[in-house]
N, C-alpha and C positions, 0 to 999 in steps of 0.2 A: 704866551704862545697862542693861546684861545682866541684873544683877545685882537692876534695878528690876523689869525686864519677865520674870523671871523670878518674884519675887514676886507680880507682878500675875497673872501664871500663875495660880498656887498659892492665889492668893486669889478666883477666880473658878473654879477647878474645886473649890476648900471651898464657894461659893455655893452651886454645881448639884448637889451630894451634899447640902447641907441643904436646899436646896429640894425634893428629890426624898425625902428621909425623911422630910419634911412631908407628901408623899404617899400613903406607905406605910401600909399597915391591913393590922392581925394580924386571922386567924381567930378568930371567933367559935365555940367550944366546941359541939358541938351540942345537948348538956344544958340551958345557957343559952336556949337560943333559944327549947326545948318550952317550959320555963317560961314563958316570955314571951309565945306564939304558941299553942302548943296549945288546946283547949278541948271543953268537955265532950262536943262533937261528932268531936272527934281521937282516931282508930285507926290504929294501927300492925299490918303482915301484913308480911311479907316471903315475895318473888315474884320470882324470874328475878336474887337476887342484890339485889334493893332490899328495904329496910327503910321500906317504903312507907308513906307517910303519909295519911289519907283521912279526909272527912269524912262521917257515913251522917246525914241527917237527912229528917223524912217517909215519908208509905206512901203506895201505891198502886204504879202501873207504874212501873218503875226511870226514873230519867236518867240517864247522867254526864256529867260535865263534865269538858274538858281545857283547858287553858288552853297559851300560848306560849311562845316563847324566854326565860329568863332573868324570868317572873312565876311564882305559883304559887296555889293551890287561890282564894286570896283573891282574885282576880281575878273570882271568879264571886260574890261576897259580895251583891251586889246580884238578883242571879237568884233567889241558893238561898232566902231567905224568902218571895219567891211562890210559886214552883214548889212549896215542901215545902207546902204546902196542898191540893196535889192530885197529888204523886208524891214518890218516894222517889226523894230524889236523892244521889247521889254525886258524888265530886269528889276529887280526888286531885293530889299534888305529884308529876308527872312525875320518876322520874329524873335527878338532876344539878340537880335544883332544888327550893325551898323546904326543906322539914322534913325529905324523904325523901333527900335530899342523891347522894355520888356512888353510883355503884353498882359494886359489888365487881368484876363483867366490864369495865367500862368502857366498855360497849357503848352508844351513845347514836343510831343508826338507826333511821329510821320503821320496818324490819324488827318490830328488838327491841321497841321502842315498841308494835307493833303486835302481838304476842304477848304483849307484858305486859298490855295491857288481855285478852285472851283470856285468860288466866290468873286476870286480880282477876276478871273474871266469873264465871267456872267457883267461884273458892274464896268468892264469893256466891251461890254457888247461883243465880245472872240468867242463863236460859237465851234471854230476848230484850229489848231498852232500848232506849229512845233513847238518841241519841249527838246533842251539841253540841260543838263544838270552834272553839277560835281561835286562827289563827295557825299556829304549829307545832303544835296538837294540834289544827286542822280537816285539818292533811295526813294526821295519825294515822287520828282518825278517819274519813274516804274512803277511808285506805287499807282501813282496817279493815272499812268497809262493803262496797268492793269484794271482799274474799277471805274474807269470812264474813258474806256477805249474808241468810243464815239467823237469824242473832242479830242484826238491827238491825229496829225498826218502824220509826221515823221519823229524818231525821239533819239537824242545824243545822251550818251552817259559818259563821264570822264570821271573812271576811277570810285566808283558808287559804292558807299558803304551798304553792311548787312548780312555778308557771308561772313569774313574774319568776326570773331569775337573783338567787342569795344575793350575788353578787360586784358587783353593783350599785352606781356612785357612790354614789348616797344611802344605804347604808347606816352606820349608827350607830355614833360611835367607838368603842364597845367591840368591838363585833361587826367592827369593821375591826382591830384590834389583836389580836384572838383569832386572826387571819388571816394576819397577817403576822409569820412566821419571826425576827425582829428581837425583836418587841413584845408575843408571845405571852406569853414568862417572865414582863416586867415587869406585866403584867396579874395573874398571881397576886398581887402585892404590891403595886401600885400601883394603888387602886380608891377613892378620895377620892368621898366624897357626891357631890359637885357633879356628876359624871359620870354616875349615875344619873340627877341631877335630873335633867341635858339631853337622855337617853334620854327618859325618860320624859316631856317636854316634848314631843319630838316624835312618840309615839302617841299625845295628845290634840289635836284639832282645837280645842278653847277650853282652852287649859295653864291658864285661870282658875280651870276644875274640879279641877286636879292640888292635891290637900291633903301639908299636910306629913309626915302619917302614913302618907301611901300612897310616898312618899320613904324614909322612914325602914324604913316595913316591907322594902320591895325591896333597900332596900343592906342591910341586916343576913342576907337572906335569903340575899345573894353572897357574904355573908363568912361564913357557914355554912363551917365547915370540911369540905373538901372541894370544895364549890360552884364557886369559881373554876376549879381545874382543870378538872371537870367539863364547863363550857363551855366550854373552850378546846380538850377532845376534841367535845362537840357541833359546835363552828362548826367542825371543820375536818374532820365525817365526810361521806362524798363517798356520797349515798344513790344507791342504782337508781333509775332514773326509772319513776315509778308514774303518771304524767296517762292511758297507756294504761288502768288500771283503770277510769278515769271511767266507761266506758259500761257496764261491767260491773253499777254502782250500782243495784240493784232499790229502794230505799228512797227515798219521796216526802223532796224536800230543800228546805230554807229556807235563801236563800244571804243574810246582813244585814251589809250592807257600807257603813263613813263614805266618804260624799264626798272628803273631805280626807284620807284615808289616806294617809300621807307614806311608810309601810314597803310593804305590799302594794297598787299601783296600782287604782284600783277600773275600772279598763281589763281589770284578771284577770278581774273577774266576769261579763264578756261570755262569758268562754270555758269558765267554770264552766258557765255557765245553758244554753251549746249542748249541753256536751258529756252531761251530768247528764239521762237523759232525764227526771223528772218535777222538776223544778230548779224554785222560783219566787224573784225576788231582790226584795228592799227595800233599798233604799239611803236612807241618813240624811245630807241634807243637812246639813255643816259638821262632823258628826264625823270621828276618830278612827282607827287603829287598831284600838280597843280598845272599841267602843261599848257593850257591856254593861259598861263601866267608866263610862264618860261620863254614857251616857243608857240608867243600867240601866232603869230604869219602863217606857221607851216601847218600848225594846227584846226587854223580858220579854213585855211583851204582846203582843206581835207572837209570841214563840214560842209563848205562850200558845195562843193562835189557832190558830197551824200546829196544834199538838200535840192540839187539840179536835178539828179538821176541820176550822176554817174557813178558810177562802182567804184569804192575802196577795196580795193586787192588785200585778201583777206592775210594775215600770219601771225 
């Protein structure tokens, strides 16, 4: 009998080690990736320790674009083709994500974040832009509006973290595993598609819209060698709390926020639009997260608007 259950052992801890190297994904080479990803619109600068990835397309008055947690520059893909008809717009892979991968410091704080874009300005010569951002890089950019209010005209936030607690039930398995002291290692190595998909399943309000190439781009972009770690120092850096800057914000602001935002509550945006004194919000019934992903068109022209002068109809 010992002798059984002892093999029975032995045959079920062989399961879980093969089940578990079924899950297991090697880095993707970063070489690989530019190939794949890059494009005629793709510059590399290296700033504050990143080998910074960015895309320059269009003239007139600058924009940039930041995009969130664990997405990168392609997030804005739907934007950058209108906008570059009547501005020159930027966009860039944040640190610890996309193309531009980890960064040498390993410093991943709205802080640092927020002098790296001070820095890609200055070595563009954009002494003043708009600033759009979503997510973790609408906290960027507010921070950054608040502490160099001189260099912002106008500034979009779409769904900007910093009010909600990150430690939040509803937050997303990976970003729960990035967190947890146990689960963190196994995260470097254990990052199977499927895990992606259902992240990104839940920043779209119709996952109808979610295509396979927008799956495929995001996991290969994690497994950018380096990238994993990366985020596993992101979700676990404990920032100063910045919501004080709010009021400091001189720059008229467009706050566009989905309805059904499953990651940042559209209950935040209340407390944006008080605190922000020239704040106007749009909210998109049944999206997203991620609504310049979703419902880039309807979206864009709404920024469009802000960005001429015309007024978004507040509610």
């Amino acid at each position: 009998m010992r002798f059984k259950a002892k093999h029975l052992g032995l045959a079920a801890a062989g399961l879980v080690i093969a089940a578990t190297a079924l899950l297991i994904r090697k880095d993707i080479p970063a070489e690989d990736l530019k190939q794949k990803y890059a494009t005629s619109a793709s510059r590399f600068v290296t700033i504050n320790g990143a080998n910074l990835h960015y895309h320059d397309e269009g003239q007139g008055t600058p924009i940039i674009l930041l995009h969130g947690t664990a997405a990168s520059l392609h997030t804005w893909d739907g934007w950058a083709k209108e906008l570059g008809k009547s501005y020159r717009v930027l966009r860039f892979d944040l640190p610890g994500f996309g193309l531009t991968g980890r960064n040498t410091t390993d410093n991943y704080s709205i802080a640092n974040y927020t002098e790296l874009l001070l820095h890609f300005m200055d070595e563009q010569g954009i002494e003043k832009a708009h600033l759009a951002g979503s997510s973790l890089g609408g906290q960027i950019t507010y921070d950054f509006a608040a502490t160099y209010p001189e260099r912002v005209h106008k500034m979009i936030l779409l769904a900007p973290t910093g009010v909600t607690n990150a430690n939040d039930k509803n937050i997303s398995l990976p970003f729960r595993m990035a967190q947890t002291p146990l689960l963190k290692h196994a995260l470097k190595y254990i990052t199977p598609r499927f895990i992606v998909k259902k992240s990104l399943k839940e920043v779209y309000g119709d996952d109808s819209k979610l295509t396979d190439q927008t799956i495929t781009l995001s996991h290969e972009m994690l497994l950018r060698q380096g990238n994993r770690e990366a985020f596993i120092s992101r979700m676990n850096t404990k920032d100063t709390v910045n919501l004080h800057k709010l009021a400091k914000i001189q720059a008229p602001t467009l706050l566009l926020w989905g309805e059904a935002d499953a990651w940042v509550p559209v209950t935040d945006a209340a407390y944006f639009k008080q605190t922000i004194k020239r704040a106007q919000l749009k909210l998109y019934p049944g999206a997203g997260h991620v609504p310049m992903e979703e419902i880039p068109y309807e979206t864009v022209q709404d920024a469009l608007h802000f960005l001429s002068g015309d007024l978004v109809l507040n509610r």
